[in-house]
C-alpha positions as CSV (number, residue, x, y, z in Angstrom):
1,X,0.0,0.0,0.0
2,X,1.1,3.5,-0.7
3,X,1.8,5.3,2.3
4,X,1.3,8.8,0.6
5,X,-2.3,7.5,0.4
6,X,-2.8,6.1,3.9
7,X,-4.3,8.1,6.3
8,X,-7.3,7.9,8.6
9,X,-9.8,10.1,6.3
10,X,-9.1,7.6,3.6
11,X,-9.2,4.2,5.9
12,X,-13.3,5.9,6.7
13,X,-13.4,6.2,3.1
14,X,-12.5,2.5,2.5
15,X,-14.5,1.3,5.3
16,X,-17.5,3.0,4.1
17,X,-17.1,1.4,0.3
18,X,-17.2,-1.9,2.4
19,X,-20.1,-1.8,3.9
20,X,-21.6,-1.4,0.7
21,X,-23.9,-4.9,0.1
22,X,-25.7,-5.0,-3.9
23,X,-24.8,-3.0,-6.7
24,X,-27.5,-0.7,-6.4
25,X,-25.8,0.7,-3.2
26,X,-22.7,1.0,-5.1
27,X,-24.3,3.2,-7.4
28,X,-26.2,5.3,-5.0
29,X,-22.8,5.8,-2.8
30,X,-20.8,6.7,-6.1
31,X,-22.8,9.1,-8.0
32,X,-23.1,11.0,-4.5
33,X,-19.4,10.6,-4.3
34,X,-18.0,11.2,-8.1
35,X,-18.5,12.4,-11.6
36,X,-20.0,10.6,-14.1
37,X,-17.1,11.1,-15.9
38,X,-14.9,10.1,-13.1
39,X,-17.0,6.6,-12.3
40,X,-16.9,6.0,-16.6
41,X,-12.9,6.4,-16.0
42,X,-13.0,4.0,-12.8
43,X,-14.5,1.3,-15.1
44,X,-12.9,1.5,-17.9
45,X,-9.4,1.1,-16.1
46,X,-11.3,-2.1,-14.7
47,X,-12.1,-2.6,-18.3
48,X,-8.7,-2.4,-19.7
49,X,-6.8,-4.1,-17.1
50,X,-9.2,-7.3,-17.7
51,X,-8.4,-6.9,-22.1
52,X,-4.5,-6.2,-20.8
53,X,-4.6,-9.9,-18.7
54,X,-6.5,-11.6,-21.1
55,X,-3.5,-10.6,-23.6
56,X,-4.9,-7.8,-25.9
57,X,-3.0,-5.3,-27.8
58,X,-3.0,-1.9,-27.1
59,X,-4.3,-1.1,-30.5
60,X,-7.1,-3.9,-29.8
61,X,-7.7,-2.0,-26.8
62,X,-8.3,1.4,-27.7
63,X,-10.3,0.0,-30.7
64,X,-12.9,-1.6,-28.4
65,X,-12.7,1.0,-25.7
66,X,-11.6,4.1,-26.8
67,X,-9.7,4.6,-23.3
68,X,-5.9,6.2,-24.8
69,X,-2.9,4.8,-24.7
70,X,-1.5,6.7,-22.5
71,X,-4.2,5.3,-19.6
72,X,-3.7,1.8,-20.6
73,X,0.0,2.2,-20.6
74,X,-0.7,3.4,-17.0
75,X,-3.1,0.3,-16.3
76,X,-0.5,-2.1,-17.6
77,X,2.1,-0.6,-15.5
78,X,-0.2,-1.1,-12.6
79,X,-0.6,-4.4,-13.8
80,X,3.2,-5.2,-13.9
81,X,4.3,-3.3,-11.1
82,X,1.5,-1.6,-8.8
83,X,0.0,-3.3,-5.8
84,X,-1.8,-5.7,-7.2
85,X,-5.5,-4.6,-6.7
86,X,-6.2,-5.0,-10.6
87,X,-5.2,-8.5,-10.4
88,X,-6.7,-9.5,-7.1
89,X,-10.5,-7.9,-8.6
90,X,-9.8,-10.0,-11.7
91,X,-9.3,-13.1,-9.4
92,X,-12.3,-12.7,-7.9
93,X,-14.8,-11.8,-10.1
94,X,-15.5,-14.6,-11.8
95,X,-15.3,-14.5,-15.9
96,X,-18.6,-13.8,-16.6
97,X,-19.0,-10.8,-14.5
98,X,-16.1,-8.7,-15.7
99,X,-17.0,-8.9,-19.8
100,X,-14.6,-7.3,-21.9
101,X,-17.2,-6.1,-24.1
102,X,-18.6,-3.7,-21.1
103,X,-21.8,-5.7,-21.0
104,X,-23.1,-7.2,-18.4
105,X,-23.4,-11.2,-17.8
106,X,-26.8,-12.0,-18.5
């Protein structure tokens, strides 16, 4: 964990995100809390980093997304070299919830 992050405002913040129980809840807390534009950006990194693992291209990836190459350069390296929260999400969610076409699993 980055330790420039860390600090008791954003543990609250954390452990307010966790209490969170259905995706309705998620959305409720989240467009109080963000942007639209900011919560689009949120899920498109999620987006990305799930195309990077499954072994797209960049070009692929900005085809099917439009998200530039410049944020999924900055997934990837998250990917690579970060702290690993892209890969534990994409561990847990199982394939069908996380679809790389940004639809939802029926």
């Amino acid at each position: 964990m980055n330790d420039k992050i860390r600090d008791p405002q954003t543990d609250a913040l954390f452990d307010a995100i966790l209490t969170l129980r259905t995706r309705d809840e998620c959305y409720n807390l989240f467009e109080d809390l963000c942007t639209v534009s900011e919560i689009k950006s949120l899920a498109s990194r999620i987006q990305v980093a799930a195309l990077l693992n499954e072994g797209h291209t960049y070009a692929e990836i900005f085809e099917r997304t439009g998200v530039s190459t410049a944020t999924i350069s900055r997934v990837n390296r998250c990917l690579e070299y970060g702290a690993d929260g892209y890969k534990t999400v994409l561990e847990r969610v199982s394939n069908n919830e996380i679809l790389t076409d940004g639809k939802e699993s029926p």
